[in-house]
DSSP file (Angstrom, degrees, kcal/mol; ACC not computed):
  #  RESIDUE AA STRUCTURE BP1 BP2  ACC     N-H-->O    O-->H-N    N-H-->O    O-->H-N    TCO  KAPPA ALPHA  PHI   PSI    X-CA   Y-CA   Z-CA
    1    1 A X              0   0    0      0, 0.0     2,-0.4     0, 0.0     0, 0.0   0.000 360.0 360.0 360.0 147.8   92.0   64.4  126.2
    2    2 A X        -     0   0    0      2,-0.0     2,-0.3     0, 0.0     0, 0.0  -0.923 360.0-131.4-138.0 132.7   93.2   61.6  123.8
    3    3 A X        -     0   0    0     -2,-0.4     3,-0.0     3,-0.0     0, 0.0  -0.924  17.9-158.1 -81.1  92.1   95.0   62.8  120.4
    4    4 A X        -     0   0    0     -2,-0.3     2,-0.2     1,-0.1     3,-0.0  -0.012  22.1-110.9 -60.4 145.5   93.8   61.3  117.3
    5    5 A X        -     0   0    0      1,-0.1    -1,-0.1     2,-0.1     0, 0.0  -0.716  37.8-112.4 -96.8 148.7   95.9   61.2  114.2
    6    6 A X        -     0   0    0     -2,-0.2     3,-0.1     1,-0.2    -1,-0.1  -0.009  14.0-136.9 -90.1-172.4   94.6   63.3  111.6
    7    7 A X  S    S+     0   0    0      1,-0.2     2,-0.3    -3,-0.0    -1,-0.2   0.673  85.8  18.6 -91.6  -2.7   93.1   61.4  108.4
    8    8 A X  S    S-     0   0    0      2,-0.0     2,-0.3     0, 0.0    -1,-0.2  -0.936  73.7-121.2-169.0 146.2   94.7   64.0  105.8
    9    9 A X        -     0   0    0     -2,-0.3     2,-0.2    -3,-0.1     7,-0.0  -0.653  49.2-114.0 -93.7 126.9   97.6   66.7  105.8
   10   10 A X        -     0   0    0     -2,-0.3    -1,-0.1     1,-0.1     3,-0.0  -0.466  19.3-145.9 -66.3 161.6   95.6   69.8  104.8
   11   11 A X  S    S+     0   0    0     -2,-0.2     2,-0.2    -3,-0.0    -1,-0.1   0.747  71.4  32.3 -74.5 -31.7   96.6   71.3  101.4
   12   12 A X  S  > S-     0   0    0      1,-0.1     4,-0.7     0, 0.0     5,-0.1  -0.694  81.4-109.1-129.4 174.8   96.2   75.1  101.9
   13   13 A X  H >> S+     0   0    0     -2,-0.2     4,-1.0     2,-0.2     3,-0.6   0.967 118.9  59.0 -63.0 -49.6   96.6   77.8  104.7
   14   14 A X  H >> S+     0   0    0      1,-0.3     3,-2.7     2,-0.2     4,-2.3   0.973 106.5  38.2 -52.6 -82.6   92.7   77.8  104.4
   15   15 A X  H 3> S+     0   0    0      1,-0.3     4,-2.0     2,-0.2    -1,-0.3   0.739 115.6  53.2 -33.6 -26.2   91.9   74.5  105.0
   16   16 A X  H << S+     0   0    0     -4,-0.7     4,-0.3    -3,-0.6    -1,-0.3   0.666 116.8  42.2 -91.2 -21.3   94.7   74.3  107.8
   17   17 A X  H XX S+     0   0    0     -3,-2.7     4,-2.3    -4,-1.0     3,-0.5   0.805 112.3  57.2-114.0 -57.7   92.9   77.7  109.5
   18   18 A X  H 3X S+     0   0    0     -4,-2.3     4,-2.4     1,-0.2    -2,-0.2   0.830 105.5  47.9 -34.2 -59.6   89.6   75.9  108.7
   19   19 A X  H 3X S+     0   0    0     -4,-2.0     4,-1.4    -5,-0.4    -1,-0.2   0.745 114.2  45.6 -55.7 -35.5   90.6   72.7  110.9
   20   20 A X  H <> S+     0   0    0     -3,-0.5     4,-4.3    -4,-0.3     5,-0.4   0.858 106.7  55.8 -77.6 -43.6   91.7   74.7  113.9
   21   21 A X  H  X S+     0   0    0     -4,-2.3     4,-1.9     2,-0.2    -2,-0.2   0.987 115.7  42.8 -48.9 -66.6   88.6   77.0  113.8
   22   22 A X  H >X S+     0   0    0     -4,-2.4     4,-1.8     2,-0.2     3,-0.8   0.888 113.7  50.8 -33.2 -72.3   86.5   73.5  114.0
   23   23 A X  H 3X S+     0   0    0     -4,-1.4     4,-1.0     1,-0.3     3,-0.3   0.819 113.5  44.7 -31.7 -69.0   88.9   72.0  116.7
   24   24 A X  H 3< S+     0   0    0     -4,-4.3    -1,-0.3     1,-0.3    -2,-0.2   0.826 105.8  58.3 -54.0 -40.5   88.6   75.0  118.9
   25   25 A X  H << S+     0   0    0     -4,-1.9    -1,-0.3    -3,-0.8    -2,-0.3   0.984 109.3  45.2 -76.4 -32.6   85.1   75.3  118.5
   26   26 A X  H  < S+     0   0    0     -4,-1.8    -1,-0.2    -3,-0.3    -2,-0.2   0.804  85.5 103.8 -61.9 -17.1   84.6   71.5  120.0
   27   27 A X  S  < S-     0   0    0     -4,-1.0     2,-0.3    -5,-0.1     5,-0.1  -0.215  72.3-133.3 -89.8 169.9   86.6   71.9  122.5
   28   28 A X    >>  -     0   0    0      1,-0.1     4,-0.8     3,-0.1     3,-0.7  -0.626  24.7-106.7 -92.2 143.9   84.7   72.5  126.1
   29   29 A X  H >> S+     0   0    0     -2,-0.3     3,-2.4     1,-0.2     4,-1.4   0.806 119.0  49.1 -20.4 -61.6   85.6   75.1  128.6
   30   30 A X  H 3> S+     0   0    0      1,-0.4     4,-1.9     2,-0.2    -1,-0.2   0.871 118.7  43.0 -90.8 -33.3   87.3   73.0  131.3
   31   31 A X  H <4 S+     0   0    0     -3,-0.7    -1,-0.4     1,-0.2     4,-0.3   0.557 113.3  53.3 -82.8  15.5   89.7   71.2  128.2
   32   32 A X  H << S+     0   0    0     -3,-2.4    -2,-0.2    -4,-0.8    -1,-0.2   0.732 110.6  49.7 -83.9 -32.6   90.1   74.4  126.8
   33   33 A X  H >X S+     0   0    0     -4,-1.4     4,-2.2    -5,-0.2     3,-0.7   0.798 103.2  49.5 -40.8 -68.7   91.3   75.6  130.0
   34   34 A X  T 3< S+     0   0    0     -4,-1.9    -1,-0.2     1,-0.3    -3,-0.1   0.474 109.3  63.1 -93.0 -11.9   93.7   73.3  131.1
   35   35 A X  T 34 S+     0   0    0     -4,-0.3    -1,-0.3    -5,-0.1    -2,-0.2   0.476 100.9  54.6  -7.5 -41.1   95.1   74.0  127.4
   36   36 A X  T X> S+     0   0    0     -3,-0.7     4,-1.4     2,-0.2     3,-1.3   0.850 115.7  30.5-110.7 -69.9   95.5   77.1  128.4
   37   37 A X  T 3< S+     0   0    0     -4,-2.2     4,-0.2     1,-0.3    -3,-0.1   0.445 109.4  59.8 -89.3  10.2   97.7   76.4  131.5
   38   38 A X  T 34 S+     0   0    0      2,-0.1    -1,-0.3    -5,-0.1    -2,-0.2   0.573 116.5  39.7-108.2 -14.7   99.3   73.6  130.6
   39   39 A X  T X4 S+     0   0    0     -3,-1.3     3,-3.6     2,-0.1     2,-0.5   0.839 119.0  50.3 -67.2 -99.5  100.8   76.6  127.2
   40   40 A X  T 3< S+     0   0    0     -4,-1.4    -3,-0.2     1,-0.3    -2,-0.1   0.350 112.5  40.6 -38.0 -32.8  101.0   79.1  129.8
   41   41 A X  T 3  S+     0   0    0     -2,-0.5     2,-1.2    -5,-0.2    -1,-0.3   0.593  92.8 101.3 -94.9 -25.7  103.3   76.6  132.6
   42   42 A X    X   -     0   0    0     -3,-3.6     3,-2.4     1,-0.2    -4,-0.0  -0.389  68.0-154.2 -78.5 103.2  105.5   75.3  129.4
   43   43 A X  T 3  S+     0   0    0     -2,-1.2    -1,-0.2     1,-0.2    -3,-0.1   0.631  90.6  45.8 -53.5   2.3  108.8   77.3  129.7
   44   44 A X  T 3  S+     0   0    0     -5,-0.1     2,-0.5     2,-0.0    -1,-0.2   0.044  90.0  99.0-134.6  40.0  109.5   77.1  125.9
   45   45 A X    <   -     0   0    0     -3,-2.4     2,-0.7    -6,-0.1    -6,-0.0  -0.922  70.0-134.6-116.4 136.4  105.9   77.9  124.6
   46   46 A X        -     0   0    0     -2,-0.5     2,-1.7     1,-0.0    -3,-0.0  -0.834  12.1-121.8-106.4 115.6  105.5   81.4  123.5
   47   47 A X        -     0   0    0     -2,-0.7     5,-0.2     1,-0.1    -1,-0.0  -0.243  27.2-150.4 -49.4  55.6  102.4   83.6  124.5
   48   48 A X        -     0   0    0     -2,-1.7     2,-0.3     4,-0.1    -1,-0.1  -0.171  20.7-179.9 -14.6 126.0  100.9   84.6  121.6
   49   49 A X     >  -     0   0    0      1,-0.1     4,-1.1     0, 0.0    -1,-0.0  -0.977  45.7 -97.1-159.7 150.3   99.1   87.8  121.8
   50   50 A X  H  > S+     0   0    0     -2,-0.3     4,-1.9     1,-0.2     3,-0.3   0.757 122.7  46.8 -37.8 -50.4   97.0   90.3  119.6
   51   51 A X  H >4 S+     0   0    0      1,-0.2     3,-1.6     2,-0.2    -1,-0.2   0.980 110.4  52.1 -59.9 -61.4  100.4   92.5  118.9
   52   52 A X  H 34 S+     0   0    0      1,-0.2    -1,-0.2    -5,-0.2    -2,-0.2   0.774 114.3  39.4 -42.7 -39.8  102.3   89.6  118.2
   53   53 A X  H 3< S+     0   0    0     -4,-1.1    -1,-0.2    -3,-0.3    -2,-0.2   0.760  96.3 104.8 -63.3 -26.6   99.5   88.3  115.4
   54   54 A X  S << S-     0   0    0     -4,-1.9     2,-0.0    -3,-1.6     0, 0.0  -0.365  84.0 -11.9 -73.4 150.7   98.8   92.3  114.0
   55   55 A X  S    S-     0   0    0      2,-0.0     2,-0.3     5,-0.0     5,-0.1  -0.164  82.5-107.2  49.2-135.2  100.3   93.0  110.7
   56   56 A X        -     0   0    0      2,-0.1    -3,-0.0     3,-0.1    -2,-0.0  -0.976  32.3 -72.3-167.3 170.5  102.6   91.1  109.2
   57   57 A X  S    S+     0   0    0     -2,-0.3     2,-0.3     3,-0.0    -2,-0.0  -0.325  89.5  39.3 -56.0 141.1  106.8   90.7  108.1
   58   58 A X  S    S-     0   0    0      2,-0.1    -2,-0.1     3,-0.0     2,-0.0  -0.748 108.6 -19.6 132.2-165.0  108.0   93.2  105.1
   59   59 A X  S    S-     0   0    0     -2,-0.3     2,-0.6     1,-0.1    -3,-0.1  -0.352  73.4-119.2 -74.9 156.3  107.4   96.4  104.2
   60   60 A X        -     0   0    0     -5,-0.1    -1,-0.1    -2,-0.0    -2,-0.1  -0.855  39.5 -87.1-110.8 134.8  104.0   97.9  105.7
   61   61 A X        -     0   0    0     -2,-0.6     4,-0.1     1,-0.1     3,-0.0  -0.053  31.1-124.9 -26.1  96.6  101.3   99.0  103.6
   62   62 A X        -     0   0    0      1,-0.1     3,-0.2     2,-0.1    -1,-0.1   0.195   9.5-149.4  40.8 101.5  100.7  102.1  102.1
   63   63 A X  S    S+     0   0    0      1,-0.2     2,-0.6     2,-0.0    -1,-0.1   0.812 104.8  52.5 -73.7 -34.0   97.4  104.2  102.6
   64   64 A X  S    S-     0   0    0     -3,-0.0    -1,-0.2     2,-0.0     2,-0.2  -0.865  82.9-157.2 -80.6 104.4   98.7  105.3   98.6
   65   65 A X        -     0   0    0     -2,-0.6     2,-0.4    -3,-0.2    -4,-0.0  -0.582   8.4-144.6 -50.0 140.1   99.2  102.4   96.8
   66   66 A X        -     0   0    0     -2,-0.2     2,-0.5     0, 0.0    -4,-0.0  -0.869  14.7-131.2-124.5 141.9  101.7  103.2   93.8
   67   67 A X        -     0   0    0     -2,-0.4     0, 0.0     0, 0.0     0, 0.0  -0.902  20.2-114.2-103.3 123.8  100.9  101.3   90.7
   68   68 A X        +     0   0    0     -2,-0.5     2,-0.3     1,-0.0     0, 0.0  -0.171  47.7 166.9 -28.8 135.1  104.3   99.2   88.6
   69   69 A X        -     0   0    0      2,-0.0     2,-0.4     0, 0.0    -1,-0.0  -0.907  37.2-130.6-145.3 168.3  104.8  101.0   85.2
   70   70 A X        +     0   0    0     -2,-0.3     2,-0.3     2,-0.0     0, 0.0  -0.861  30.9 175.2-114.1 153.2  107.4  100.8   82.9
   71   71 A X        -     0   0    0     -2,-0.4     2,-0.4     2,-0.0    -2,-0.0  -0.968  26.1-129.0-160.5 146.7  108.6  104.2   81.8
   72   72 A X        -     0   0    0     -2,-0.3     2,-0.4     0, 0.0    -2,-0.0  -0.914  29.9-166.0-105.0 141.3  112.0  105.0   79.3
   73   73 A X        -     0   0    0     -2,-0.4     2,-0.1     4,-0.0     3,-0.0  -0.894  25.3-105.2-120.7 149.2  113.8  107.2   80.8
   74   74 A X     >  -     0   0    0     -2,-0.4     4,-1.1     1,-0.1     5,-0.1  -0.476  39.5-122.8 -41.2 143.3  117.0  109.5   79.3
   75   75 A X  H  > S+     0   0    0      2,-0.2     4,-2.1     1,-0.2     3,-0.5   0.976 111.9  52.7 -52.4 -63.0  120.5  107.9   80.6
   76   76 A X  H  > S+     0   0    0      1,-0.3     4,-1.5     2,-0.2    -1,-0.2   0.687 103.6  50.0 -58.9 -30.0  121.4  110.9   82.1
   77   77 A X  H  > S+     0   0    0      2,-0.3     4,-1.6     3,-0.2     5,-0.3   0.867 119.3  45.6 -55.2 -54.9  118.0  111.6   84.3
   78   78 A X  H  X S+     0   0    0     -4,-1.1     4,-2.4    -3,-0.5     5,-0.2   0.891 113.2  46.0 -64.4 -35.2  118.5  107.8   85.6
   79   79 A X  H  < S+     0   0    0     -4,-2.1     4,-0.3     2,-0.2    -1,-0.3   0.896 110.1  52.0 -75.0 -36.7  121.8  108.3   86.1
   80   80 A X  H  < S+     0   0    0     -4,-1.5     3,-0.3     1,-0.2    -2,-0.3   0.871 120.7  36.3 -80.0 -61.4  121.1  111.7   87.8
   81   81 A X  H >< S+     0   0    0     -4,-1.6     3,-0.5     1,-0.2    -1,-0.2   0.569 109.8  57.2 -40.8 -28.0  118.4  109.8   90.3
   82   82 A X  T 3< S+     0   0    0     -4,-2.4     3,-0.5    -5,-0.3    -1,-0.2   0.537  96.8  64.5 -97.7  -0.4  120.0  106.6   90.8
   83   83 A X  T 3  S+     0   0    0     -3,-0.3    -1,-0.2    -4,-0.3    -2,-0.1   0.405  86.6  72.7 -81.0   3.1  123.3  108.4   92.3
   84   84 A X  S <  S-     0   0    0     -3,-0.5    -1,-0.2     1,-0.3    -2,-0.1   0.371 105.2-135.3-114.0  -6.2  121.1  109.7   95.3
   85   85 A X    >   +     0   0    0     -3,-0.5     3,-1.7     2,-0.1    -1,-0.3  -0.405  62.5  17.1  94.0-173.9  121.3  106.1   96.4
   86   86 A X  T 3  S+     0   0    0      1,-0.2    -4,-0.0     2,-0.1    -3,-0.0  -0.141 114.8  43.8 -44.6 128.4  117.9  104.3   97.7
   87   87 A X  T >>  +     0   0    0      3,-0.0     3,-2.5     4,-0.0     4,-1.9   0.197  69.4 138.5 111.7 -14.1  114.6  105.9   96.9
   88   88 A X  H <> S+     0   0    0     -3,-1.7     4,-1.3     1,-0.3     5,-0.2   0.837  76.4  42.9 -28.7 -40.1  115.3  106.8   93.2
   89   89 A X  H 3> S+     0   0    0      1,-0.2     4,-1.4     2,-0.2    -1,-0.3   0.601 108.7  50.1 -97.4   1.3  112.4  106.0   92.2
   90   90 A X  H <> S+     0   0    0     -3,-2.5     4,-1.7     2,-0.1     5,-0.3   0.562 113.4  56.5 -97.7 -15.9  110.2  107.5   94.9
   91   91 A X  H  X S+     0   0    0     -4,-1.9     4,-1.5     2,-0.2     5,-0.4   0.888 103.2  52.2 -71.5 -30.4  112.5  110.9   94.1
   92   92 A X  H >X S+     0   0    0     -4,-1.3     4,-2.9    -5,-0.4     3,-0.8   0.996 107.2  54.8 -50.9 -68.6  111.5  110.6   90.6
   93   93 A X  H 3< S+     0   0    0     -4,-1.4    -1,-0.2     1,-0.2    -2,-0.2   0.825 112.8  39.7 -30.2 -38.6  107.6  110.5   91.9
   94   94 A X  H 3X S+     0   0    0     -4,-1.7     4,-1.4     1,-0.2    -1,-0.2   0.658 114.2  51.4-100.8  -7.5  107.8  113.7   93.8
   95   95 A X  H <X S+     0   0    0     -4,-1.5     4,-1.4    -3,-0.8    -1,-0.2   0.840 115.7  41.7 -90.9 -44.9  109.8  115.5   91.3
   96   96 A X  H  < S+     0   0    0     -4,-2.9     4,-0.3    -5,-0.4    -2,-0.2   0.600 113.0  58.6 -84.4   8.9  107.1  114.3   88.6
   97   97 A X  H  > S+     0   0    0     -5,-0.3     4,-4.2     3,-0.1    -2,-0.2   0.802 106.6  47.6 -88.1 -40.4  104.4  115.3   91.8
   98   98 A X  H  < S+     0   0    0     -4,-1.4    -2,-0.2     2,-0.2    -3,-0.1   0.831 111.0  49.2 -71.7 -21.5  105.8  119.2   91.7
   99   99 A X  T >X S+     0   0    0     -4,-1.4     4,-1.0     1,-0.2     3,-0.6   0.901 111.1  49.5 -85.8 -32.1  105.6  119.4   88.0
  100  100 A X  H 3> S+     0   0    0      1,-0.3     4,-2.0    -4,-0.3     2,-1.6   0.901 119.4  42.1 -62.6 -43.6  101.8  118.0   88.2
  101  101 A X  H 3< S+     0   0    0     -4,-4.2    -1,-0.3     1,-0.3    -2,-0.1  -0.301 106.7  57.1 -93.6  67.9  101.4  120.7   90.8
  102  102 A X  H X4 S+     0   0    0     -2,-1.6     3,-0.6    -3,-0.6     5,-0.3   0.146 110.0  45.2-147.1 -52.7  103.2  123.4   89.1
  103  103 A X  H 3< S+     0   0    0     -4,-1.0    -2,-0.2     1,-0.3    -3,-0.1   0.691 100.6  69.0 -85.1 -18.2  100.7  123.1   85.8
  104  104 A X  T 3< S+     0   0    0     -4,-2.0     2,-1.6     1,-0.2    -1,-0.3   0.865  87.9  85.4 -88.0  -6.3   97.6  123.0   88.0
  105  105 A X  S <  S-     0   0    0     -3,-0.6     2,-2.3     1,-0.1     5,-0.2  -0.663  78.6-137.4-103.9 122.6   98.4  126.8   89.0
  106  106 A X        +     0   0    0     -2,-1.6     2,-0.1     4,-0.1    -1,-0.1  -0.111  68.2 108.9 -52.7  51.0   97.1  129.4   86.9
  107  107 A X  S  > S-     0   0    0     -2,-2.3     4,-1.0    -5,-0.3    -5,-0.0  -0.436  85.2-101.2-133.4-164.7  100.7  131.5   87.1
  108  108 A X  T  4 S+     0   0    0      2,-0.2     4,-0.3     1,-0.1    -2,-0.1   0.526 126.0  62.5 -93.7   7.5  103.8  132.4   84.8
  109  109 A X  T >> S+     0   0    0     -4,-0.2     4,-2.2     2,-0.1     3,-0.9   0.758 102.0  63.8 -88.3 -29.4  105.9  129.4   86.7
  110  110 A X  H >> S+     0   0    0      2,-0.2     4,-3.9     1,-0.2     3,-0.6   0.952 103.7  41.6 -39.1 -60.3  102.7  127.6   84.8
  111  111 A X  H 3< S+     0   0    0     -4,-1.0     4,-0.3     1,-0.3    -1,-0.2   0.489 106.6  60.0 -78.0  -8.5  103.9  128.6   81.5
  112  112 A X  H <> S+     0   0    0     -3,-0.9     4,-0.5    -4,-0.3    -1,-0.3   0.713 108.3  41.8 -88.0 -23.7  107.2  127.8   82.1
  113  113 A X  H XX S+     0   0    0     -4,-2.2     3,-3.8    -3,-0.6     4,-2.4   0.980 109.4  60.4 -62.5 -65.4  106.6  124.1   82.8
  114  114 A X  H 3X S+     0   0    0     -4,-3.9     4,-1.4     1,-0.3    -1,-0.2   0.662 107.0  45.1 -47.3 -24.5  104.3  123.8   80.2
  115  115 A X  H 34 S+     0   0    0     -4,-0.3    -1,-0.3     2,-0.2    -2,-0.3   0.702 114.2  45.4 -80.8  -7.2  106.8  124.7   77.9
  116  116 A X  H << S+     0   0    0     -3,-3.8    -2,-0.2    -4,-0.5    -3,-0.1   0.919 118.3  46.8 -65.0 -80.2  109.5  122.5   79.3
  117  117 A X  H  < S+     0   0    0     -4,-2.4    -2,-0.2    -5,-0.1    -3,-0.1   0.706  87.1  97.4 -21.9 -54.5  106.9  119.7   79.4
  118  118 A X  S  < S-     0   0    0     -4,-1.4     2,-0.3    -5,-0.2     3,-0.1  -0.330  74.6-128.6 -63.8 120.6  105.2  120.0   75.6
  119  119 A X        -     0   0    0      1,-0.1    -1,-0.1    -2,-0.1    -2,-0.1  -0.509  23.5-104.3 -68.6 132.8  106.9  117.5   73.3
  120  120 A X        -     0   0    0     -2,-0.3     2,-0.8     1,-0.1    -1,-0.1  -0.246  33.0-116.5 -40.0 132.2  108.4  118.7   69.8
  121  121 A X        -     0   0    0     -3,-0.1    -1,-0.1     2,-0.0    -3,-0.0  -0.758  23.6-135.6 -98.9 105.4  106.5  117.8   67.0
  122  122 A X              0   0    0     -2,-0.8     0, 0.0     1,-0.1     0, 0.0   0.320 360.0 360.0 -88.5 157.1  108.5  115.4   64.7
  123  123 A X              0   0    0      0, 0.0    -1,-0.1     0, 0.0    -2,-0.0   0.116 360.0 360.0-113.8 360.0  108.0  116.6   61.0
């Protein structure tokens, strides 16, 4: 198998993903083969494998995706969440989840939110 040098440095991941996809597809069993075992015999090549390609570095995805907002908060309520350390802001969520699910039952805990909740009306 003779290595040509290529005629252009891709520009994108695509293109670079594009080239290989091509490459792979010319090549014939028996050099694909001996590809194969000549990776597999090289002690300082590493064995890619399906686990190793799945997902991806970082945080992992969500089934809930939570949408960025900007929100003003009182000092003291920030101050009162951001003392609990990491996750302030997912405590914030579930404290403003209990309040959604507090209003959606028809009960006197109901009536108490809603008045807690109901803004003043400026004169």
């Amino acid at each position: 198998m003779t290595v040509t040098p290529r005629a252009h440095k891709p520009k994108t991941r695509e293109e670079a993903i594009a080239i290989a996809k091509a490459y792979a597809k010319s090549l014939t069993p028996e050099e694909d083969a001996a590809l194969t075992k000549a990776a597999l015999d090289d002690p300082d090549s590493i064995l890619v494998t399906e686990e190793f390609t799945k997902g991806s570095p970082g945080r992992p995805f969500s089934a809930v995706r939570k949408i960025p907002v900007s929100i003003r908060l009182s000092p003291d309520v920030l101050d009162y969440y951001r003392s609990g350390g990491r996750g302030w802001q997912g405590r914030i969520d579930e404290a403003l989840r209990k309040v959604m699910q507090l209003q959606d039952k028809p009960n006197d805990q109901s009536a108490q939110v809603d008045a807690m909740t109901n803004q003043k009306k400026r004169a």
